[in-house]
N, CA, C and O atoms as CSV, one atom per row, in Angstrom:
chain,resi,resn,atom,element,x,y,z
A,1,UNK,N,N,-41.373,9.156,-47.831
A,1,UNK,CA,C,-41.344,7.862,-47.181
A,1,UNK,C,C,-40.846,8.032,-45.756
A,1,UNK,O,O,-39.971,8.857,-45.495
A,2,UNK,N,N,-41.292,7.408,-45.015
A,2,UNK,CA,C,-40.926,7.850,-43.725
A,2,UNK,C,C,-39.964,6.415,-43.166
A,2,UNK,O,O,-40.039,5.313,-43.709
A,3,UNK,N,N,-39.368,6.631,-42.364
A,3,UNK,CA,C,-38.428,6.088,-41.559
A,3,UNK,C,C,-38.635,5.109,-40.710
A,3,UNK,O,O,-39.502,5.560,-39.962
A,4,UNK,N,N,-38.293,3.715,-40.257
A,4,UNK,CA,C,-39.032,2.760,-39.162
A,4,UNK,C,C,-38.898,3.589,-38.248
A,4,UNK,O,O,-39.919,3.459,-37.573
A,5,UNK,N,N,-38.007,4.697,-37.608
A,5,UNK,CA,C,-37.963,5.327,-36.034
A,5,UNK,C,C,-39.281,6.375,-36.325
A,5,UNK,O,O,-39.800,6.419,-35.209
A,6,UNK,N,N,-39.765,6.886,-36.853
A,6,UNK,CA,C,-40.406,8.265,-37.052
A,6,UNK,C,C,-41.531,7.673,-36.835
A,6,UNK,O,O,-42.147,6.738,-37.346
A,7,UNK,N,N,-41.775,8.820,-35.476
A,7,UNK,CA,C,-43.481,8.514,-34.609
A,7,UNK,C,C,-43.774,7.615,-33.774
A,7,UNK,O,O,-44.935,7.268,-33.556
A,8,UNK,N,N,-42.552,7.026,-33.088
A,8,UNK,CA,C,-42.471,6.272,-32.608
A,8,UNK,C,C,-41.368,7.083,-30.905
A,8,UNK,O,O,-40.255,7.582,-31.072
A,9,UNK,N,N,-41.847,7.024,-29.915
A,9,UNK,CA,C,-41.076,7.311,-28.420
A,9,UNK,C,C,-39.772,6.645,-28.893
A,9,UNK,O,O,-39.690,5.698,-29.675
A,10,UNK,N,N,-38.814,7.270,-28.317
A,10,UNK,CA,C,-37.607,6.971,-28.746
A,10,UNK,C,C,-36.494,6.167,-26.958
A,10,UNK,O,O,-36.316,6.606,-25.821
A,11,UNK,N,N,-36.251,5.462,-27.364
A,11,UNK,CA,C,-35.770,4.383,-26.094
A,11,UNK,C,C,-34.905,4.955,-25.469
A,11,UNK,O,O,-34.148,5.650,-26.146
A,12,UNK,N,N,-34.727,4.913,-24.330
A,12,UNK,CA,C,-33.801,5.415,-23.148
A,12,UNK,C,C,-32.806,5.583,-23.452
A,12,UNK,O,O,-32.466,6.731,-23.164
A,13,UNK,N,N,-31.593,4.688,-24.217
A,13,UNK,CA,C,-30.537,4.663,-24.419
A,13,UNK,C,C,-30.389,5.629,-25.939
A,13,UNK,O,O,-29.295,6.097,-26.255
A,14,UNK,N,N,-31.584,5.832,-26.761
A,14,UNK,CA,C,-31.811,6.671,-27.745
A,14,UNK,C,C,-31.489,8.535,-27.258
A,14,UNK,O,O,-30.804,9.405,-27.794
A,15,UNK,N,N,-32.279,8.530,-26.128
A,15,UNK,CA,C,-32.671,10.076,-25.869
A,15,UNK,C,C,-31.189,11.004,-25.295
A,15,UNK,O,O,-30.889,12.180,-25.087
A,16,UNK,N,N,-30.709,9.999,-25.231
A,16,UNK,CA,C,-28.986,10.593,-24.904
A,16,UNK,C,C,-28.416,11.314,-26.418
A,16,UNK,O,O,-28.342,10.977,-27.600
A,17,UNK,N,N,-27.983,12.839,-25.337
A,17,UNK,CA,C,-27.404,13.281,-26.788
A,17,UNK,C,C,-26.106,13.015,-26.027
A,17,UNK,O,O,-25.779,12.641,-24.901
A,18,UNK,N,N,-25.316,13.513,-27.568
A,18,UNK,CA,C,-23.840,13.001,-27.711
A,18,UNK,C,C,-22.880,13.997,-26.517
A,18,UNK,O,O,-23.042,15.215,-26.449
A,19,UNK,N,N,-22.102,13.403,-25.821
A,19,UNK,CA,C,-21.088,14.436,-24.745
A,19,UNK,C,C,-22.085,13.978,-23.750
A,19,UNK,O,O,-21.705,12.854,-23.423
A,20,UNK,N,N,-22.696,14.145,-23.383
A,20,UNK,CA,C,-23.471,13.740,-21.771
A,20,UNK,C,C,-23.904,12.166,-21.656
A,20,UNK,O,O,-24.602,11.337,-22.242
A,21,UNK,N,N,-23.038,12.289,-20.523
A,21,UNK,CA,C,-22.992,11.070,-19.635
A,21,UNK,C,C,-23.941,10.864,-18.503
A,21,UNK,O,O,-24.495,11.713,-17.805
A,22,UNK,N,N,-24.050,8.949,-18.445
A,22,UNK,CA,C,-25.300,9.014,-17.472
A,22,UNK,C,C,-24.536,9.172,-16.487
A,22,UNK,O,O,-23.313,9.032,-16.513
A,23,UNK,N,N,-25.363,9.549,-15.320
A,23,UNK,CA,C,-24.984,9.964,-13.950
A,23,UNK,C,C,-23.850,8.741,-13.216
A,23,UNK,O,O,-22.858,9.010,-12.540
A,24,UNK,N,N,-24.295,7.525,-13.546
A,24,UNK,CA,C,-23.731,6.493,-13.051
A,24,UNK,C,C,-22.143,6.103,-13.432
A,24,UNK,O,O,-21.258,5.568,-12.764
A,25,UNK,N,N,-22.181,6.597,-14.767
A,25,UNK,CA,C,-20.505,7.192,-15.662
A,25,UNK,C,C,-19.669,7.769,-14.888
A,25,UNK,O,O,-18.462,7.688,-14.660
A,26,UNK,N,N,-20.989,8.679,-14.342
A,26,UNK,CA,C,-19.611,9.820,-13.767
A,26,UNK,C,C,-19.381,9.716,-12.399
A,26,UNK,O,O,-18.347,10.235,-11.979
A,27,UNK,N,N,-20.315,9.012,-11.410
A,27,UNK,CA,C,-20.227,8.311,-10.526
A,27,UNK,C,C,-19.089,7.311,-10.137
A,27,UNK,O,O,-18.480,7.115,-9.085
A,28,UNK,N,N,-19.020,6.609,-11.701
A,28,UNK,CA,C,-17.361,5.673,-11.300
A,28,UNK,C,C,-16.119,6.620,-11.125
A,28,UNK,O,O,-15.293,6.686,-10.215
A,29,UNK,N,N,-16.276,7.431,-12.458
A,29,UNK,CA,C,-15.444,8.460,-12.417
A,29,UNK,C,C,-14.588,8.800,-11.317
A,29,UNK,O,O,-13.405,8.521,-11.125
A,30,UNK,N,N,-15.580,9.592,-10.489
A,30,UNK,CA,C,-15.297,9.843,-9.299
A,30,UNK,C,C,-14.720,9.411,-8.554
A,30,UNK,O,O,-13.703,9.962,-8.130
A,31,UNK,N,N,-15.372,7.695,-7.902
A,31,UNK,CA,C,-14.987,6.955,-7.236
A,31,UNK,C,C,-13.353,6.396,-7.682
A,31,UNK,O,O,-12.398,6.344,-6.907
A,32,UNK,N,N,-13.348,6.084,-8.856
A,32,UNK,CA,C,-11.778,5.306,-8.979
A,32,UNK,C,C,-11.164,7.124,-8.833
A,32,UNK,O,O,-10.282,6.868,-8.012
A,33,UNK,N,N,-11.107,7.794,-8.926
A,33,UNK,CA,C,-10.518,8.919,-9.042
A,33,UNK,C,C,-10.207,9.167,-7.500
A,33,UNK,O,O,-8.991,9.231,-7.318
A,34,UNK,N,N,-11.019,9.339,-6.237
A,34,UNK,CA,C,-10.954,9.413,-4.975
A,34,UNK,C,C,-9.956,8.028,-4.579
A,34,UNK,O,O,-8.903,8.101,-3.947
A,35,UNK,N,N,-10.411,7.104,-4.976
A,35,UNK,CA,C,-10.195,5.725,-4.461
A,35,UNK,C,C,-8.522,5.551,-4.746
A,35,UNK,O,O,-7.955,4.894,-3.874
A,36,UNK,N,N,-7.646,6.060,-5.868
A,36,UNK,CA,C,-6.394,6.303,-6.569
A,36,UNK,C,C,-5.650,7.365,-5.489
A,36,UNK,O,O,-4.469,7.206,-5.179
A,37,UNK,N,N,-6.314,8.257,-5.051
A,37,UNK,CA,C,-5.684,9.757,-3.938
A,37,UNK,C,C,-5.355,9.365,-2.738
A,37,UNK,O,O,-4.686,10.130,-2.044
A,38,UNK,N,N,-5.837,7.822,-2.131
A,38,UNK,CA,C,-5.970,7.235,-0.872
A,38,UNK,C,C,-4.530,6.770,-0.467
A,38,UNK,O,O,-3.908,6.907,0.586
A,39,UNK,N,N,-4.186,6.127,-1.751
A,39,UNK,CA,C,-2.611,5.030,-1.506
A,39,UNK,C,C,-1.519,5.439,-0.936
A,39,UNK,O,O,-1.217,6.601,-0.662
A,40,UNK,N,N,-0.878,4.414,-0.743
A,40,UNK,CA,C,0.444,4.641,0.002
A,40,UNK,C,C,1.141,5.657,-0.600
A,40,UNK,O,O,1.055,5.811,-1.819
A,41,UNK,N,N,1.936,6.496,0.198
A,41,UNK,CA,C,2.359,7.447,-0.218
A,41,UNK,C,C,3.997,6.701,-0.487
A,41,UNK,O,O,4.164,5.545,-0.098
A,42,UNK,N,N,5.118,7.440,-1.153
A,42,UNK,CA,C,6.524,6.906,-1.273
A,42,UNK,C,C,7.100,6.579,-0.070
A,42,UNK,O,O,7.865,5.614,-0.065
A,43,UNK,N,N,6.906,7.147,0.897
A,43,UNK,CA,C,7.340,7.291,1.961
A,43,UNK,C,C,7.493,5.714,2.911
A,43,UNK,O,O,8.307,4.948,3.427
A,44,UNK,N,N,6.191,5.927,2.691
A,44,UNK,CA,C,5.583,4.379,3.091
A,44,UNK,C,C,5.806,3.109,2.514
A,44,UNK,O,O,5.849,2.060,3.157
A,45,UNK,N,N,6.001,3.259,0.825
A,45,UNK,CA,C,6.345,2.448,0.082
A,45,UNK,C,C,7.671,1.867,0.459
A,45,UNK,O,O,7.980,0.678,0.522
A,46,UNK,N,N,8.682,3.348,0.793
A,46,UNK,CA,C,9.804,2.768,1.442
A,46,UNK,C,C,10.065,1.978,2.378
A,46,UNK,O,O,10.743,0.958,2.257
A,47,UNK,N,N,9.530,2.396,3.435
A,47,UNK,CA,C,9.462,1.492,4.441
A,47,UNK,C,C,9.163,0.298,4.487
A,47,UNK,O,O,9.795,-0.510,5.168
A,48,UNK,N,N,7.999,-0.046,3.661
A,48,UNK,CA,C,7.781,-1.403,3.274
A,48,UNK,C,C,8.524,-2.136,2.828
A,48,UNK,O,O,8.364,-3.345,2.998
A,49,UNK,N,N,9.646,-1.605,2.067
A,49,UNK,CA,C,10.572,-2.292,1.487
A,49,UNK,C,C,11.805,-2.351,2.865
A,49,UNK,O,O,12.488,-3.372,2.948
A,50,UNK,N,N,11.925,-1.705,3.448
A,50,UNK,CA,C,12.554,-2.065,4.253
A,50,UNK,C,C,12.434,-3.141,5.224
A,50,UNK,O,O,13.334,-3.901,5.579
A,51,UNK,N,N,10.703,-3.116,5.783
A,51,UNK,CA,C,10.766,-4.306,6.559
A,51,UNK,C,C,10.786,-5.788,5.875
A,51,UNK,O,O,10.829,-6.859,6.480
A,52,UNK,N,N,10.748,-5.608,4.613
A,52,UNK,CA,C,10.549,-6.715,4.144
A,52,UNK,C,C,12.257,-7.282,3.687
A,52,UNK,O,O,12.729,-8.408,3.528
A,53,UNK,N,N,12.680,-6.273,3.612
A,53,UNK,CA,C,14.713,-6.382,3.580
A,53,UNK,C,C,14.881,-6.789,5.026
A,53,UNK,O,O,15.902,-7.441,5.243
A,54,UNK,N,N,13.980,-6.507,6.219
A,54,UNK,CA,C,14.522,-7.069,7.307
A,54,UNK,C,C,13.762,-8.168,7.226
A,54,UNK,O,O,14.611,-9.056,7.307
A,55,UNK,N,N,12.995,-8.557,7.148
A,55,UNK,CA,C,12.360,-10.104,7.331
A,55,UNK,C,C,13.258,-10.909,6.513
A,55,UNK,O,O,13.797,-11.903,7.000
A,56,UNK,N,N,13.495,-10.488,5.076
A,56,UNK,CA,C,14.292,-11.802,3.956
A,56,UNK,C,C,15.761,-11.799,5.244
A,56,UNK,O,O,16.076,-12.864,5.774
A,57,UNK,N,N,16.317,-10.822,5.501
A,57,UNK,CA,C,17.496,-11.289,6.315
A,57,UNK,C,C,17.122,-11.940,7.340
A,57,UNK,O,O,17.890,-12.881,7.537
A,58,UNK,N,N,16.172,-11.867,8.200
A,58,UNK,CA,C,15.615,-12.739,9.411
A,58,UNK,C,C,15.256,-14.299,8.749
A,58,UNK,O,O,15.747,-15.148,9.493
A,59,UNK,N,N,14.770,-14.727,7.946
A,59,UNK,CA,C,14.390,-15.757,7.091
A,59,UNK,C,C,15.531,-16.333,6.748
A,59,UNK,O,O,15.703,-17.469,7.190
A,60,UNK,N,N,16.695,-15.685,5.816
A,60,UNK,CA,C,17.473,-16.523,5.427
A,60,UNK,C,C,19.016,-16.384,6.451
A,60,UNK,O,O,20.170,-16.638,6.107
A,61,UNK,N,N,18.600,-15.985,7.525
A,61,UNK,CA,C,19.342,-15.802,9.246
A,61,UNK,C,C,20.527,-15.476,8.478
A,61,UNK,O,O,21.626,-16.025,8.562
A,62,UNK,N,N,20.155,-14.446,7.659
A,62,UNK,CA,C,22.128,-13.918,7.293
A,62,UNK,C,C,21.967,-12.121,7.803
A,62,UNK,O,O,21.399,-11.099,7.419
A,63,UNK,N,N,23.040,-12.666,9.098
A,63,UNK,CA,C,23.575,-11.559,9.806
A,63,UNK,C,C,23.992,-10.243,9.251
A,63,UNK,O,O,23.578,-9.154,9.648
A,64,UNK,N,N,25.203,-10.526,7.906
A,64,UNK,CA,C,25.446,-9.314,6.652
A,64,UNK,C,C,24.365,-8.806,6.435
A,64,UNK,O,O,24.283,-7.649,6.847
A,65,UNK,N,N,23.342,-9.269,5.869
A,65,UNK,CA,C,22.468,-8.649,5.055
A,65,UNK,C,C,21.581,-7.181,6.357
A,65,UNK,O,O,21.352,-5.979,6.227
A,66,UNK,N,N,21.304,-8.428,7.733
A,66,UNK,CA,C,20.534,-8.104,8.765
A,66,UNK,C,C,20.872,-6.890,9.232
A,66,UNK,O,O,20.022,-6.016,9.404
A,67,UNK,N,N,22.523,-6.664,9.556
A,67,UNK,CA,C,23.392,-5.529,10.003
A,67,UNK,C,C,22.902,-4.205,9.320
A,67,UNK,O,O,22.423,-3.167,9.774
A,68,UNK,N,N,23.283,-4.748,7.730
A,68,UNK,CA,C,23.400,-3.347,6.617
A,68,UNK,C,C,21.322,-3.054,6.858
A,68,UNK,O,O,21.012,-1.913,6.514
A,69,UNK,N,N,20.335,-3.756,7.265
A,69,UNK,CA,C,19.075,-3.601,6.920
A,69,UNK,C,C,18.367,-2.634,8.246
A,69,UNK,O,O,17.290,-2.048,8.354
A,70,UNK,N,N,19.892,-2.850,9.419
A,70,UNK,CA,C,19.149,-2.005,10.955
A,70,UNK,C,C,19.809,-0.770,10.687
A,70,UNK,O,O,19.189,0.292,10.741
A,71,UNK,N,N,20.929,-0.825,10.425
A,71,UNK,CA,C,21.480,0.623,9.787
A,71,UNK,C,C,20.535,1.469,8.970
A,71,UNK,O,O,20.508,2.680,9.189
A,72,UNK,N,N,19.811,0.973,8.112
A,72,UNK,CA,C,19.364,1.540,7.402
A,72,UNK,C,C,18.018,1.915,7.711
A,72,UNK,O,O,17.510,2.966,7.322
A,73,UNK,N,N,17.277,0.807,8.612
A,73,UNK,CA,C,16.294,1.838,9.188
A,73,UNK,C,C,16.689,2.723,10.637
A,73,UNK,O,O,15.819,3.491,11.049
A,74,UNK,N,N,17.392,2.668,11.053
A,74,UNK,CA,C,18.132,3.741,12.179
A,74,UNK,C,C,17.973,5.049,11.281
A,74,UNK,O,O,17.278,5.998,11.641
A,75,UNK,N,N,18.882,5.006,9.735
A,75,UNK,CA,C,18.820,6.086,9.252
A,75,UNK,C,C,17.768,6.889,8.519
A,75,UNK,O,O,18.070,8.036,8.191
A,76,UNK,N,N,16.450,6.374,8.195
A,76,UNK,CA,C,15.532,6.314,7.993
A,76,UNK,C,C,14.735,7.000,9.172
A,76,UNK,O,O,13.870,7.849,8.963
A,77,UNK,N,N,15.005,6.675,10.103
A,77,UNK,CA,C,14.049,7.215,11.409
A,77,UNK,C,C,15.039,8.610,11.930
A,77,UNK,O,O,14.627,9.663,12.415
A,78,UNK,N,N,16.086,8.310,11.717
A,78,UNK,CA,C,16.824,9.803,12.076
A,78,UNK,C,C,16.624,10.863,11.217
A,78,UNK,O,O,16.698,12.061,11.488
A,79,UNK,N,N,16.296,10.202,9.879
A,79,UNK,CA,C,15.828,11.617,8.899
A,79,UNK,C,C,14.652,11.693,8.973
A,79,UNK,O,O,14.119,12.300,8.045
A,80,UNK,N,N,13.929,11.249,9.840
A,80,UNK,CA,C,12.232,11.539,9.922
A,80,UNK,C,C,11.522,10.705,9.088
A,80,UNK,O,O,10.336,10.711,9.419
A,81,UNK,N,N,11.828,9.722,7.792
A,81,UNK,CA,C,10.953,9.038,7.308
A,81,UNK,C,C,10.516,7.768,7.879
A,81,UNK,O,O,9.865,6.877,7.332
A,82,UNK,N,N,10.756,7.799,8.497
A,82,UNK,CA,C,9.984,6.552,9.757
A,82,UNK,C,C,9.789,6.950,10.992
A,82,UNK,O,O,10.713,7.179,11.772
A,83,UNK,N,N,8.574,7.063,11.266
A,83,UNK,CA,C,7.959,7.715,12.517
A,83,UNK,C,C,8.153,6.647,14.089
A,83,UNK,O,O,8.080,5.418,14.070
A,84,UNK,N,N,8.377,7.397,15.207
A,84,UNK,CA,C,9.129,6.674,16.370
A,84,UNK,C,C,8.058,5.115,16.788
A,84,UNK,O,O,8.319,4.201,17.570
A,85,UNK,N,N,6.864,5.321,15.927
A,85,UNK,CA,C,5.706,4.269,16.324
A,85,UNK,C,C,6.311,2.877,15.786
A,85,UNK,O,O,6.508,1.833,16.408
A,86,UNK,N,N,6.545,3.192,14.420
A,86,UNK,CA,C,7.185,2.136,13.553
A,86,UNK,C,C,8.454,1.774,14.029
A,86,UNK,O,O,8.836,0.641,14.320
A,87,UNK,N,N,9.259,3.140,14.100
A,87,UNK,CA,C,10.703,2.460,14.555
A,87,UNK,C,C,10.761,1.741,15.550
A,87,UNK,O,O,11.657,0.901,15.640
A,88,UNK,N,N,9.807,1.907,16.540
A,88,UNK,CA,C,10.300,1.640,17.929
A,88,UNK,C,C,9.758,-0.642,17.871
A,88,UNK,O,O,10.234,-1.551,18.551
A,89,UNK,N,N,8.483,-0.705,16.589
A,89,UNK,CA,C,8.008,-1.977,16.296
A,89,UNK,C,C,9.014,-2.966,15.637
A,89,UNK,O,O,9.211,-4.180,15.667
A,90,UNK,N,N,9.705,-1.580,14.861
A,90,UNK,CA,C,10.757,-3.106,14.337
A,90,UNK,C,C,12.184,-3.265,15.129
A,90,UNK,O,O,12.970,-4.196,14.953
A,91,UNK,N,N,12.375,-2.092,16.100
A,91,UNK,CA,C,13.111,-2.387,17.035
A,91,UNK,C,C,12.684,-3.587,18.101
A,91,UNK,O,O,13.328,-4.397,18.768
A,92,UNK,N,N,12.064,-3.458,18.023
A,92,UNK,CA,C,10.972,-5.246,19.211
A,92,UNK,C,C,11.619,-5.988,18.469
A,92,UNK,O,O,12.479,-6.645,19.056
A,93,UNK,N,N,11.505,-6.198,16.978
A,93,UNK,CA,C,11.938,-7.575,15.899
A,93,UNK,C,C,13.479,-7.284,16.000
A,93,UNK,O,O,14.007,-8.394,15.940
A,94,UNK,N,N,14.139,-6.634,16.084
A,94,UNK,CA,C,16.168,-6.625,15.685
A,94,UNK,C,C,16.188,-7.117,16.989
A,94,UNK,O,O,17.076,-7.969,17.039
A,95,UNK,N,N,15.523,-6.965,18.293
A,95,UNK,CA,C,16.142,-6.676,19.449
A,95,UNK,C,C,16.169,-8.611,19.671
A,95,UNK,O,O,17.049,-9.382,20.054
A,96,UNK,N,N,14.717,-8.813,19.204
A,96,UNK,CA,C,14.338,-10.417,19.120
A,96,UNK,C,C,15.642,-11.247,18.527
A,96,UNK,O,O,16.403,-12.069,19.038
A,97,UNK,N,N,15.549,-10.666,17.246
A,97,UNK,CA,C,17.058,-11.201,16.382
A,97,UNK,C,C,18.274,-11.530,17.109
A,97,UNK,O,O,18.796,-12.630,17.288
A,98,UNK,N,N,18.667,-10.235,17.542
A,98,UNK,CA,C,19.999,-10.201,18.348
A,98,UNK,C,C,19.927,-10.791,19.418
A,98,UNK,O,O,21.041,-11.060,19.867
A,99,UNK,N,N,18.929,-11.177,20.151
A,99,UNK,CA,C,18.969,-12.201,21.062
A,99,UNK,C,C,19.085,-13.709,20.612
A,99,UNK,O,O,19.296,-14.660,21.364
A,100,UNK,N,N,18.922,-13.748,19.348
A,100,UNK,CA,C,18.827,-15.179,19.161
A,100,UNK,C,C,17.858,-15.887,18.660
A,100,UNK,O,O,17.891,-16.872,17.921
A,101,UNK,N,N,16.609,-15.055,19.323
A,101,UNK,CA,C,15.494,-15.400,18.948
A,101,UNK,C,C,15.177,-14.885,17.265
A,101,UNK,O,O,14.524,-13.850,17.134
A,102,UNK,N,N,15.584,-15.523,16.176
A,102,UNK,CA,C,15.002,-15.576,15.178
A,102,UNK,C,C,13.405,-16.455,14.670
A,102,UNK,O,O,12.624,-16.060,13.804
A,103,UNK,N,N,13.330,-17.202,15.173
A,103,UNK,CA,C,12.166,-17.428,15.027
A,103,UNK,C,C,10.556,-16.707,15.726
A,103,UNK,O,O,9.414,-16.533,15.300
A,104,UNK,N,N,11.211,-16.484,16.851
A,104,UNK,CA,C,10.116,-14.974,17.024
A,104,UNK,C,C,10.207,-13.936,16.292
A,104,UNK,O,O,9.250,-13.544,15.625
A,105,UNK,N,N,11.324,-13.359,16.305
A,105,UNK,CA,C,11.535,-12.331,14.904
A,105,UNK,C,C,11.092,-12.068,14.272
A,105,UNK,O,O,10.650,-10.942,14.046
A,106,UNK,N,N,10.957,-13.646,13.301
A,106,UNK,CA,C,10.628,-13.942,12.208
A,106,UNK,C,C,8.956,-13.788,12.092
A,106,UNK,O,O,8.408,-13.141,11.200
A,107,UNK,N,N,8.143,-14.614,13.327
A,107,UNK,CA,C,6.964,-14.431,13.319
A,107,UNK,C,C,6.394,-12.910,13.537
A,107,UNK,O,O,5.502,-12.480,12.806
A,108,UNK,N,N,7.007,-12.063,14.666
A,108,UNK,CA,C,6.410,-10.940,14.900
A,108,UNK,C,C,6.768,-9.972,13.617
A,108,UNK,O,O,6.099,-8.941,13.547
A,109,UNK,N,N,7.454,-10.131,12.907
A,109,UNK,CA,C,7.925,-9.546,11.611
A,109,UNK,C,C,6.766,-9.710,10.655
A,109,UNK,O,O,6.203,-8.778,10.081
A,110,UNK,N,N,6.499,-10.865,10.555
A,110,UNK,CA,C,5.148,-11.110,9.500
A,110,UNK,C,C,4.000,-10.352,10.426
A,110,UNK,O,O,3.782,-9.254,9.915
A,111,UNK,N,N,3.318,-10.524,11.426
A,111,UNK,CA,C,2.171,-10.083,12.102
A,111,UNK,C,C,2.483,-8.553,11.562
A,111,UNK,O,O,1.640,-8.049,10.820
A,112,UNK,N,N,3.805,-7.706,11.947
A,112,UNK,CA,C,3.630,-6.229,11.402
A,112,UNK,C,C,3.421,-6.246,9.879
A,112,UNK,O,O,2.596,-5.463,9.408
A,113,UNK,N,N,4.188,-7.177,8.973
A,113,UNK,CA,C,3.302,-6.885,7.968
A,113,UNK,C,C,1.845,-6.887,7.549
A,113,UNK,O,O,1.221,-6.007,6.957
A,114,UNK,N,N,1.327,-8.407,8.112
A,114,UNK,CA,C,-0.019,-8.390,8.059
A,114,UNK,C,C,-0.628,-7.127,8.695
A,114,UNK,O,O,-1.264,-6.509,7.841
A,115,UNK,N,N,-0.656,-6.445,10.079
A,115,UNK,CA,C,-1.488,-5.787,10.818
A,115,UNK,C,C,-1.530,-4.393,9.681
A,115,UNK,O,O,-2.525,-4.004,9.070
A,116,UNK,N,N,0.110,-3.709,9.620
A,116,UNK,CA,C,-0.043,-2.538,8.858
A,116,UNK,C,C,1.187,-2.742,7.771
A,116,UNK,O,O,2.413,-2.629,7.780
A,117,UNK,N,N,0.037,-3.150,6.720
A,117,UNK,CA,C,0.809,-3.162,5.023
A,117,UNK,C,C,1.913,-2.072,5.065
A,117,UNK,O,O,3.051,-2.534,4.972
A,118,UNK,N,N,1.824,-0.779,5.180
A,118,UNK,CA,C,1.863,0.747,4.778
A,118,UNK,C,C,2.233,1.352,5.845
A,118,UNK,O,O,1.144,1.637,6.343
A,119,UNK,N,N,2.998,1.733,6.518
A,119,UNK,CA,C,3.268,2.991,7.652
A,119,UNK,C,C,4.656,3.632,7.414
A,119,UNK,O,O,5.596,3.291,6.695
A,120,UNK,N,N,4.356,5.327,8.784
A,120,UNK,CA,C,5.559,5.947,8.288
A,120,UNK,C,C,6.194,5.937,9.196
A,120,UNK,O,O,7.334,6.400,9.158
């Protein structure tokens, strides 16, 4: 007795043997795999957290918090994990602060986040 498949072309998704993948499989593969190697590195992660420790102190205009947050990127840029490009951007924002000007601060503080999420 023969079989409904037998003698009959066997369908695209049939002719696949088992372990091999279509090209397009391995295509994502790839891509989320490259696309994962791109991200912020720790480094950067840090920093991010820092400007954003200086903005919440610029926001909620508490000086304590603001003090301990320039110290800390001073020390950050003296050990090399913040490069003189960055330091010298959020020095524009403390310098704003300490003048008084918190509400510029405050704005040019957000624009560096928006412009660059991520830097070292």
């Amino acid at each position: 007795m023969r079989t409904p498949t037998e003698g009959r072309p066997l369908a695209r998704h049939e002719r696949r043997s088992r372990g091999r993948r279509p090209p397009t499989t391995w295509l994502l593969a790839v891509t989320l795999v490259l696309a994962g190697c791109g991200g912020p590195s720790e480094r950067e992660y840090k920093n991010r957290r820092e400007l954003e420790a200086l903005l919440t102190a610029i926001t909620l205009r508490n000086k304590k918090e603001l003090d301990k947050d320039i110290q800390r990127i001073q020390d950050r840029h003296a050990s090399g994990e913040l490069s003189d490009e960055s330091y010298k951007d959020l020095q524009e924002i403390i310098k704003k602060v300490q003048g008084g000007n918190w509400g510029g601060a405050q704005k040019q503080a957000y624009e560096l986040r928006e412009s660059k999420p991520f830097f070292k």
